[in-house]
N, C-alpha and C positions, 0 to 999 in steps of 0.2 A: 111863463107857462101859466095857463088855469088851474085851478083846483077845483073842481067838481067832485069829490069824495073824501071826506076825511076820518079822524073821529079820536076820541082822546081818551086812555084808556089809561085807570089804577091798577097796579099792579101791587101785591105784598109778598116781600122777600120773606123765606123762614129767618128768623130771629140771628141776627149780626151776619145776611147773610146780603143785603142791599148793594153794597160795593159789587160783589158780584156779580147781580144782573146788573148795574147800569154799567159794567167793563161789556159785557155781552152785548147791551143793546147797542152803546158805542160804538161798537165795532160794525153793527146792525151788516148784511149784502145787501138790504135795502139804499144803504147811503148812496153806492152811485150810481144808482137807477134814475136817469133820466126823469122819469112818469113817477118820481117820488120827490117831490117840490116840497114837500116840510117835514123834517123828522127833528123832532125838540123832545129829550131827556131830561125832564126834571125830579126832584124828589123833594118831600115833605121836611120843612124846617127843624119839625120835632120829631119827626120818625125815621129814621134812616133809610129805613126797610120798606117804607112806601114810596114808588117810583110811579111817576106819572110819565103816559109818552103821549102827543101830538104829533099825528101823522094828516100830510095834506098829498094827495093823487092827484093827477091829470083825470082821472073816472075810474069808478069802479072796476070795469074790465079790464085795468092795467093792474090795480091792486091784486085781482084776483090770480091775474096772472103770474105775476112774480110771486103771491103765496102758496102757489104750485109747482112751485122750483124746489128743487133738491135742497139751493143754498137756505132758501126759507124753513124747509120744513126740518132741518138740521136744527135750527139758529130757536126754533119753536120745541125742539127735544133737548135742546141744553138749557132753554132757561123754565122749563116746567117741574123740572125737581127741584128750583131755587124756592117755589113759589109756598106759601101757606094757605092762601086762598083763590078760587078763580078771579082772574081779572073782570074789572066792570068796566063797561065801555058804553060811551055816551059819543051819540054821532053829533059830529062835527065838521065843519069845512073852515078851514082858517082862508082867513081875508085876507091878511094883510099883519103890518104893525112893523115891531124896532127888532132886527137879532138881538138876541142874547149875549152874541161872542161880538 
């Protein structure tokens, strides 16, 4: 599949509290959505608490769509009292490269 909309976004966990959103994001109802061709969790060597996520779409209309699901917007209410600050996100479309796993 294409990827035509992506985007990679910081996230900050409140203080020893990192582990927990990346169990959240891991678990993501994004994962087996078809029209969601990259979702990569990573987090900060030296910071625990900053979680980095890369997301690749089939196109925005499909992103948009599954973040208008119940499962999504559930999944957006459990990890916003993890957080300290808002996420910053920086648009992107991933191309290509090596899995992680």
């Amino acid at each position: 599949m294409t990827v035509s909309h992506g985007f990679h976004a910081t996230l900050t966990a409140q203080p020893g509290r990192g582990d927990e959103l990346v169990g959240l994001l891991l678990d993501s109802p994004s994962l087996p959505v078809e029209d969601c061709v990259v979702f990569l969790i990573g987090r900060s060597a030296g910071n625990p608490d900053i979680v980095h996520v890369t997301e690749g779409w089939t196109s925005e209309e499909a992103h948009g769509r599954f973040f208008a699901t119940g499962a999504a917007r559930a999944l957006t209410e459990k990890i916003q009292p993890l957080l300290a600050d808002e996420p910053r996100y920086v648009d992107e479309v991933p191309v290509g490269g090596k899995p992680a796993f």
